[in-house]
N, C-alpha and C positions, 0 to 999 in steps of 0.2 A: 674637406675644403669648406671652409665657413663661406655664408653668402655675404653679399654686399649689398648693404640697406642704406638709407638713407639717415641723415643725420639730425631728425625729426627734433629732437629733443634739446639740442646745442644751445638754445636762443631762447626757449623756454625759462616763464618763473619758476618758483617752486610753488605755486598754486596750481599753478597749468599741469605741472609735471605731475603731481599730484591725482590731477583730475582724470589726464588719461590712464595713468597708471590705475585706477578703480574701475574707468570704462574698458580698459583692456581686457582686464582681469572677469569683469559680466561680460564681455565677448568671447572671450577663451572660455569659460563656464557655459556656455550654448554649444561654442563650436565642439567641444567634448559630449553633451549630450547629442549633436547629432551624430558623431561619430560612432556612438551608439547604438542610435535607432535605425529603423529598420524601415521598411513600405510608408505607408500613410504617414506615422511619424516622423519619418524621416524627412518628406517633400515639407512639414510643417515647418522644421526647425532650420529647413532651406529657405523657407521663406521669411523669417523671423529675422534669421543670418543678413541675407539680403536687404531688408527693409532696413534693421541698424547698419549696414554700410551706405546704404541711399541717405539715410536720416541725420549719420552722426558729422558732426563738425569736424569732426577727427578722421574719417572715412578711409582717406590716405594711409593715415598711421596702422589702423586698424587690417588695412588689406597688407600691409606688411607684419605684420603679426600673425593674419592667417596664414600667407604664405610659409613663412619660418617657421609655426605651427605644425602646420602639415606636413613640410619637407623635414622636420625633425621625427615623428611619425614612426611606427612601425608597421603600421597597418599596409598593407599590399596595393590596399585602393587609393593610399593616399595624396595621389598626384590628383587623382580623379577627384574626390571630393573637394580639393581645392578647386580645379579646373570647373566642375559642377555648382561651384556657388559663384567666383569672380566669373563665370560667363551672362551672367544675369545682372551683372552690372553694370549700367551705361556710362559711367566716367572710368572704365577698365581702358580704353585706349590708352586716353590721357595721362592714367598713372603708369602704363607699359612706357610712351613713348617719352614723358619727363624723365622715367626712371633711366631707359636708353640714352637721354644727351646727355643726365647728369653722370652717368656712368663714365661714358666716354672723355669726360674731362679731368676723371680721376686720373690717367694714365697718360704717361708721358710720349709712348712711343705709340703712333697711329697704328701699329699693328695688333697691339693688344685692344684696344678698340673696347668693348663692351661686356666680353665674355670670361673676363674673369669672374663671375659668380657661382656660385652652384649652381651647376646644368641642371636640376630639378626646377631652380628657381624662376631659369629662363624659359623652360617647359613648360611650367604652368599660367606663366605669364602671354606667351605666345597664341598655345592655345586656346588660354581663354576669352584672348582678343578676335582668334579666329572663329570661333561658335559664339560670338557675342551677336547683338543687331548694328556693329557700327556698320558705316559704308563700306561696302566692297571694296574701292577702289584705294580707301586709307588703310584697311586690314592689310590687304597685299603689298602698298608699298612699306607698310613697318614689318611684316614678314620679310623681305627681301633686303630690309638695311641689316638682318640678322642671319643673311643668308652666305654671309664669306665666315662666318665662325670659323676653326678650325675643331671645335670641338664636337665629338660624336653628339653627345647629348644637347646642345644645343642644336645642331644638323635635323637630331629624329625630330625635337619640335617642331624646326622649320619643315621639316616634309611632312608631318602629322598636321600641323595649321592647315597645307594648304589644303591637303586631303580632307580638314575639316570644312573649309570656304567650299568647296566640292564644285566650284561652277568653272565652265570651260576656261575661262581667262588663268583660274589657279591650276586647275591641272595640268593647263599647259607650262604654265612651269615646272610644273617637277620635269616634265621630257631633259632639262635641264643638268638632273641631280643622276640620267639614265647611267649614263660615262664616269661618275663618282670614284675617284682611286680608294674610294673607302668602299670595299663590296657590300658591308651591312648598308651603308646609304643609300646605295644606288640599287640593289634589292628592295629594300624597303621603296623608296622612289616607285618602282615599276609596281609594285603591288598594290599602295596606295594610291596610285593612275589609276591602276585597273579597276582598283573597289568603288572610287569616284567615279569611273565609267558608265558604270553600269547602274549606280544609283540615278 
């Protein structure tokens, strides 16, 4: 399933277009080195990643590119190194929840709603919003507009997010996902309660 990105480029010169196409391309030539590296270096070129999404004019474009980047990947951990760089991002809501209304107006019938993307896509977007510093109380209500998906992989995010916010208000929602007609959900649900429990 292809994902669905935004249509950054539509309105663009060909000078513009141009520019980010060279800025993409020195961003994807980082994000593969850290893909790479390993300890010390690695936290480096997390930080290098980040400071060009904080810095670029482009930022937006760019975190859609790492996303698509990563979620094309073969690497095992690659949800994670996405999730581990956009969670250091402080306009990560932002671009989660434009991405969210703009989504929804793609589709004509309110039941498709958001979730036609690549479930990786919605994952990493989620979660990253959920271990981010936004406020508590915006993380969980953009968790919970993503919370009637039908789709599994969309679902595990939302109960992974809230397990990531880890504080009573969010665990108390998964009690939510206990009764789940999907038993991977509602398992998962119960065990991500528990492991937020206890932490």
């Amino acid at each position: 399933m292809s994902t669905t990105t935004f249509d950054f480029e539509a309105t663009e010169s060909c000078g513009e277009s141009q520019n980010l196409q060279g800025e993409r391309a020195r961003f994807i030539t980082i994000l593969r080195r850290h893909v790479l590296a390993s300890g010390p270096k690695r936290r480096s070129t997390r930080e290098t990643l980040v400071e060009y999404l904080k810095c670029s004019p482009q930022s937006h474009r760019l975190v859609d590119h790492l996303i698509n980047h990563c979620v094309d990947m073969k690497s095992e951990d690659r949800l994670d190194i996405a999730i581990d760089i956009l969670s250091q991002l402080p306009s990560m809501y932002e671009y989660t929840y434009q991405f969210f209304i703009d989504d929804i107006r793609k589709w004509n019938s309110m039941f498709q709603r958001a979730y036609e993307p690549n479930d990786d896509y919605w994952y990493i977007m989620l979660r990253s919003v959920a271990r981010s510093e936004t406020d508590e109380a915006k993380k969980i209500k953009l968790i919970v507009m993503a919370s009637d998906a039908t789709s599994r992989g969309v679902m595990e995010g939302v109960i992974e997010s809230f397990g990531d916010i880890g504080t009573p208000k969010s665990v108390e929602r998964l009690g939510k996902f206990f009764d789940h007609t999907d038993k991977f959900i509602a398992d998962l649900a119960r065990n991500v309660a528990a492991d937020a429990s206890q932490d």
